[in-house]
N, C-alpha and C positions, 0 to 999 in steps of 0.2 A: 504493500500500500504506500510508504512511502516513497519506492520508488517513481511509484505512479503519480506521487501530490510532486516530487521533482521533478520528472519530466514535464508536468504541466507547468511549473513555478518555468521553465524554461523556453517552455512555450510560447506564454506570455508575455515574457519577456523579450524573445525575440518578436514580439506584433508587436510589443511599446517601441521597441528600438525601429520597426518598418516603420510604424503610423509617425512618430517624430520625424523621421528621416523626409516620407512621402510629404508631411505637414510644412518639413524646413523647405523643401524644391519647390512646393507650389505657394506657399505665403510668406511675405514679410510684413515688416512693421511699415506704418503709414508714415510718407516721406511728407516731413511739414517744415520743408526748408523755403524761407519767403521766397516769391518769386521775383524780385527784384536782384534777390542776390546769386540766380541762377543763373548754367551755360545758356540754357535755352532763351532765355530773357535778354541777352548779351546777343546771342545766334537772330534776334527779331529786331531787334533796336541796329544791328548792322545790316538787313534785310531791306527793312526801312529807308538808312541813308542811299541806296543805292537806288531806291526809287524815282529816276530820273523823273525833273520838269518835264509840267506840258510842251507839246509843242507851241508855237504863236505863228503870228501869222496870217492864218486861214479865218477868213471872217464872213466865210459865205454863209447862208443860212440854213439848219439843218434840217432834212426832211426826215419825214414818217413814215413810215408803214406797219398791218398788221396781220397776222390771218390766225386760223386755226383749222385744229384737226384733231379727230376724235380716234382715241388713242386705244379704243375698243378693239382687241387682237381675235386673231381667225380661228383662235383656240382660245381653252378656258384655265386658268391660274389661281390658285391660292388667294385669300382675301389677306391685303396687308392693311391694318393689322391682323395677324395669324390670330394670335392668343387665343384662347378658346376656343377656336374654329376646327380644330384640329386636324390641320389639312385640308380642310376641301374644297374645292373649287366654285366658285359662282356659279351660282345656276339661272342668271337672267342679269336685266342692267335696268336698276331702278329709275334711275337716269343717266342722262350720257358723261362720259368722263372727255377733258380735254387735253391740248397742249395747247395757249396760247402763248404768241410769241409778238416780240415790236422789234424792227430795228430801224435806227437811226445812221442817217448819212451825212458825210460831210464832205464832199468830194469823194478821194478813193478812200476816207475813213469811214470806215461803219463798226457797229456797237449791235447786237445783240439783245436781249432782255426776254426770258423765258419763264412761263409759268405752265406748271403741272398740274393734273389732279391727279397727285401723287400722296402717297406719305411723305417721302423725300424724295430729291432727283437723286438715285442711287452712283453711288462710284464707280457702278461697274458701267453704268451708261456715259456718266461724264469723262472717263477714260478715253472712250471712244472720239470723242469729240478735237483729239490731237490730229487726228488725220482725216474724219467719215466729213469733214467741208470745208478742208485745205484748199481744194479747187477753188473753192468759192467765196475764199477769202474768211472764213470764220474758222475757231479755234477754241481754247479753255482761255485763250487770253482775250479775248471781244467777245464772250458769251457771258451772260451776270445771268446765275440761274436763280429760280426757285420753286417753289411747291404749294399747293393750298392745305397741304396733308391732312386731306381726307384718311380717316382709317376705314376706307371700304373701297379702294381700289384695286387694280392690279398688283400682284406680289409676283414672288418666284426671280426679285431679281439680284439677291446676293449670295455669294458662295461660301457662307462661314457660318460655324453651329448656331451661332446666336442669330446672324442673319435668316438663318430659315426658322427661328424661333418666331422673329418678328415676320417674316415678307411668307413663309412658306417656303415647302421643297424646291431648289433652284432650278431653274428651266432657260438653258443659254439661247433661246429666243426671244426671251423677255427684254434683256438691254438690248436687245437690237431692234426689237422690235417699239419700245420705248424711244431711241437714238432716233429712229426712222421717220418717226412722227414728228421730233424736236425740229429735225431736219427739213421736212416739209414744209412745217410753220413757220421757220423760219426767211426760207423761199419764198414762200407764199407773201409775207409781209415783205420781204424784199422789192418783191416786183411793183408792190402796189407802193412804194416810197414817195410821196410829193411833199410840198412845203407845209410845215406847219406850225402852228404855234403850241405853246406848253403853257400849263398853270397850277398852280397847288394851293391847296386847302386843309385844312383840318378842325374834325369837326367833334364837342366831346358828346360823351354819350350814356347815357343812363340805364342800367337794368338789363345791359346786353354782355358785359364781361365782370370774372370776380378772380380773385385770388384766391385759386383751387387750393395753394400751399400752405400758408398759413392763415386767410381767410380775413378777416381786418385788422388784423396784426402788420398786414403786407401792403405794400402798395399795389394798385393795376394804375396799367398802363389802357385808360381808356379813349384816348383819340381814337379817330377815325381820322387816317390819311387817305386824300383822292388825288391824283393825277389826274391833269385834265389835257385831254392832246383835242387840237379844234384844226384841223385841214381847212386850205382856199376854196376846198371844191364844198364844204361845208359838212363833212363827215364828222363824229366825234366816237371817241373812244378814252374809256376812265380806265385807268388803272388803282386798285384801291387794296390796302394794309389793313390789317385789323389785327390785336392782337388776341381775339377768344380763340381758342381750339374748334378743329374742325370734327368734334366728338360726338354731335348730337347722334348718330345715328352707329348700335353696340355690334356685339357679335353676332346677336341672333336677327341679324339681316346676311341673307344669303345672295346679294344680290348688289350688280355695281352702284356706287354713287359718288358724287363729289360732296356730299352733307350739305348744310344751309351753304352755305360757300355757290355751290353750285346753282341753287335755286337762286338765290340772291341774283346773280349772274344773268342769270334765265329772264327775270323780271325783269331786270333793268335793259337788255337785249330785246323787251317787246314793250319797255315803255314808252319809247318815241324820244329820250332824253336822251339818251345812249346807244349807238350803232355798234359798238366794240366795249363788253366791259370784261376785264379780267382781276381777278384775284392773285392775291400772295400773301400768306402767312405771315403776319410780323411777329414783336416780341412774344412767340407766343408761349412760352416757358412760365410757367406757374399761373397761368393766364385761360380761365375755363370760361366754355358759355356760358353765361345766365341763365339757372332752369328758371325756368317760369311754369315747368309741365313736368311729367314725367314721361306724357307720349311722346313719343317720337316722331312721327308725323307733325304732331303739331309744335311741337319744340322749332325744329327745322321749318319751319313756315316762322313763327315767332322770330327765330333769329335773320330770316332771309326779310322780313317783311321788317326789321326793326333797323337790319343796315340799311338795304333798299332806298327804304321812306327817306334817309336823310340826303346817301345822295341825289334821289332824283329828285327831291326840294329843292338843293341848291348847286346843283351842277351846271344850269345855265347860270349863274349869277357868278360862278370861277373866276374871274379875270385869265385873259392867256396873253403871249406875248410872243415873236417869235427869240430864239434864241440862236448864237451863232458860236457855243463852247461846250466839248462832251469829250470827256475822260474817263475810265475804266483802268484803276489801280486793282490789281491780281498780286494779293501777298502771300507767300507761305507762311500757316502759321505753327509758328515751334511749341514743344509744350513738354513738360516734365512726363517722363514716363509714367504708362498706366498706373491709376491708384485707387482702381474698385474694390470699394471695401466690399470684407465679409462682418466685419467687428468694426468698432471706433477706430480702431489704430490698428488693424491687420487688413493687409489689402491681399488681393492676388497677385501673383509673380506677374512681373512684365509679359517674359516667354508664355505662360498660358493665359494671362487673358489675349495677347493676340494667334492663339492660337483658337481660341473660341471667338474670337469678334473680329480676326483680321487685322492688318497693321497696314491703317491708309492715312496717307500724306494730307491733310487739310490747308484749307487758306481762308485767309476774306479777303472783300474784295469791295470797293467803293465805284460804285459809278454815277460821275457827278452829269447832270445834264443843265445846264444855267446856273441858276439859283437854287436847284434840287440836287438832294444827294439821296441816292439808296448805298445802306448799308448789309454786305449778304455775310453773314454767320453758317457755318458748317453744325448746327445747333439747334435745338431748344431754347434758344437765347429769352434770357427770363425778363418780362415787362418792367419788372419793379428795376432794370436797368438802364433802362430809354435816359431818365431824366436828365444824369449827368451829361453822356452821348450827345444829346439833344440841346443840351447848354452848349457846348464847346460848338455846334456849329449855327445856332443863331449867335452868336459875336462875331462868325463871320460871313453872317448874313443869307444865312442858308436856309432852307426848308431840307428834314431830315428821315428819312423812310427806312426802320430797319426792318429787312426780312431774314428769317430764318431759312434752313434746306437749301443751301448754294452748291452745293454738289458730290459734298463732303458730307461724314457724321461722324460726332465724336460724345454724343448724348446731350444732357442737359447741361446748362451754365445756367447756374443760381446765383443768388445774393450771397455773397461769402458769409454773410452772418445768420446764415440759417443751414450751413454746412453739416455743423453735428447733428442735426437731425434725424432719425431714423425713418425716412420716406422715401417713395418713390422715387424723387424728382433730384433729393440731397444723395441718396446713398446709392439704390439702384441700380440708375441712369447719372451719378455721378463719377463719371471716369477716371477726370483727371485732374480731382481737384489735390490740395483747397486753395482756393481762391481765384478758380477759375474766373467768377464773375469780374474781380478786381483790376487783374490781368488782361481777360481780352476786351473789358471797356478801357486802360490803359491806351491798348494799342488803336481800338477804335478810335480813340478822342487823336490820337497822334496822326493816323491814315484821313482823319478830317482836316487836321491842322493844314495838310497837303493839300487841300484842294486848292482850287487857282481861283483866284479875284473874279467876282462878277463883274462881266464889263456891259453887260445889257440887261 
């Protein structure tokens, strides 16, 4: 018998010594070195200085165009978000999903500007995009992407465990088939390019967004930004930020949609105000719709009927003007290696979480058109961050649009002071904090500092 109570004492033994061993290779301790006083921090701030001026010079005036294309594929894919769905495929399209696209000319300069009914514009789509309209003069460096991220659209488009956690089983048809669509849109508005003028508004808004994360504890970010583009031939077309979640509609829809986002859309494309309206996600990190309901049906009419109304009150009243200056800064953005917690202060190893989530290169990226700037974050980019952002570029006389989902994902960016949290949005989907939020509004407020003098 006692040999038998030793052999087991030894047994045991060797599983403590495996499971420490297995515990040391896959966790460490949580890296909470400031980031100021980081490589990578040093690696962004020299990134930066190289970001050559504008050009000058060119003072012709810049035209528009815009089209779209409905992004509904010949087969059927995974619902992203997956969660709960547990693989299966749509089985019908609530309503239609798109890609719309705008670009701007300036002689042989042209600029880009995409928006999805995506979750996000996935990496493995915007990869594509270094060579699939080189012909044609477009690239990762003149394209400023983004997303309405709807969580009921097409999935199946990232190759790594957690990606098929989120998007569903991968299907290398999807980013091309995705690319395809960008691509067209992009054409499409090309062709139709004439003179136009631009204008911006914002408007605030009551009972339509909350702070999902800490709730009135937090700020929201509730403007309502519109872009107003007004053609000679008399066409118009909004482009509009908001920063509520595209959530209203859960898992147990089986069927495509772009959520209130999309209706919103819909309305305002048949109410005689708007010939061209598209959507983009802003801050929308800790940022939920306002229920008013719990139906869903009616939720999604509530929220599409609450954006709606405001702008089609005053979107003829916009002011526009023509403009004759557009730039498009493309940064890489550096960032302390992964630090997904499991604990307070134990994350997982570098090596496995990009082993389960993939190890991809993010950026931001500003594109300024006159007196308006969009800001695109690789993110969740949390509302309760707009404000500072937002200061730094009216001093220099800016109107400021940040959208989330530029082409990149690297999870949430929160308020640093709501880090130790134990939620969704802090711990989760917090990858590579702390202090993500502090940092890449840093570099934000610095990438605005850049922009060039209004001269019209």
């Amino acid at each position: 018998m006692k040999q038998i109570f030793r052999r087991g004492i030894k047994v045991v033994g060797v599983l403590l010594v495996l499971l420490f061993i297995a515990a040391f290779c896959c966790f460490k301790l949580l890296n909470k070195v400031q980031y100021k006083e980081t490589a990578f921090y040093r690696n962004e701030l020299e990134a930066l200085k190289k970001v050559p001026t504008n050009e000058a010079g060119n003072t012709d005036t810049i035209q528009i165009g815009w089209g779209r294309i409905n992004l509904l594929p010949s087969f059927t894919t995974p619902i992203a978000i997956d969660a709960k769905r547990g693989g299966k495929h749509f089985d019908g399209v609530h309503d239609s999903i798109y890609v719309r696209a705008f670009v701007f000319k300036q002689g042989n300069k042209k600029i880009a500007y995409v928006s999805a009914d995506l979750l996000i514009i996935p990496p493995t789509v915007t990869r594509l995009f270094d060579s699939i309209l080189v012909k044609e003069g477009f690239d990762n460096n003149n394209i400023y992407f983004t997303a309405t991220h709807t969580h009921t659209s097409i999935g199946a488009w990232h190759n790594s465990y957690v990606g098929e956690l989120f998007a569903g089983k991968f299907d290398t048809r999807v980013p091309l088939h995705i690319a395809d669509c960008i691509s067209a849109a992009i054409l499409e508005a090309e062709k139709n390019c004439s003179s136009a003028k631009i204008g911006y508004a914002e408007y605030p808004t009551q009972h339509l967004v909350f702070n999902r994360l800490v709730r009135e504890k937090g700020k929201v970010d509730s403007l309502l930004r519109v872009i107003k583009i007004e053609k000679d031939n008399g066409a118009k077309a909004a482009i509009i930020t908001f920063a509520a979640h595209c959530t209203v509609f859960h898992a147990n829809l089986m069927e495509l949609s772009a959520d209130w986002a999309g209706l919103m859309m819909t309305q305002l494309n048949k109410s005689g105000k708007v010939d061209f309206a598209s959507f983009s996600a802003g801050a929308v990190g800790s940022q939920g719709p306002y229920e008013e309901t719990k139906n869903q049906e009616d939720e999604a009419k509530y929220m599409a009927d609450g954006v709606g109304a405001i702008v089609a009150t005053n979107f003829d009243s916009i002011p526009t003007h023509y403009i004759n200056s557009m730039r498009l800064i493309h940064l890489p953005f550096y960032m302390r290696k992964p630090n997904m917690r499991v604990m307070q202060n134990v994350v997982v190893r570098p090596w496995l979480f990009n082993k389960l989530f993939g190890d991809e290169q993010v950026y931001l990226n500003t594109l300024q058109l006159g007196d308006i700037v969009f800001a695109g974050t690789p993110c969740d980019f949390s509302g309760e961050l707009v404000g500072p952002v937002d200061s730094v570029a009216k001093t220099k006389g800016l109107h400021l649009a940040i959208t989330s989902f530029n082409g990149g994902y690297m999870g949430y960016v929160t308020d640093s002071k709501w880090y130790k949290m134990n939620t969704y949005e802090t711990r989760t989907m917090g990858w590579f904090g702390p202090q993500n939020g502090d940092y890449m509004s840093d570099i934000l407020e610095r990438m605005i500092e850049k922009a060039e003098p209004v001269k019209n």
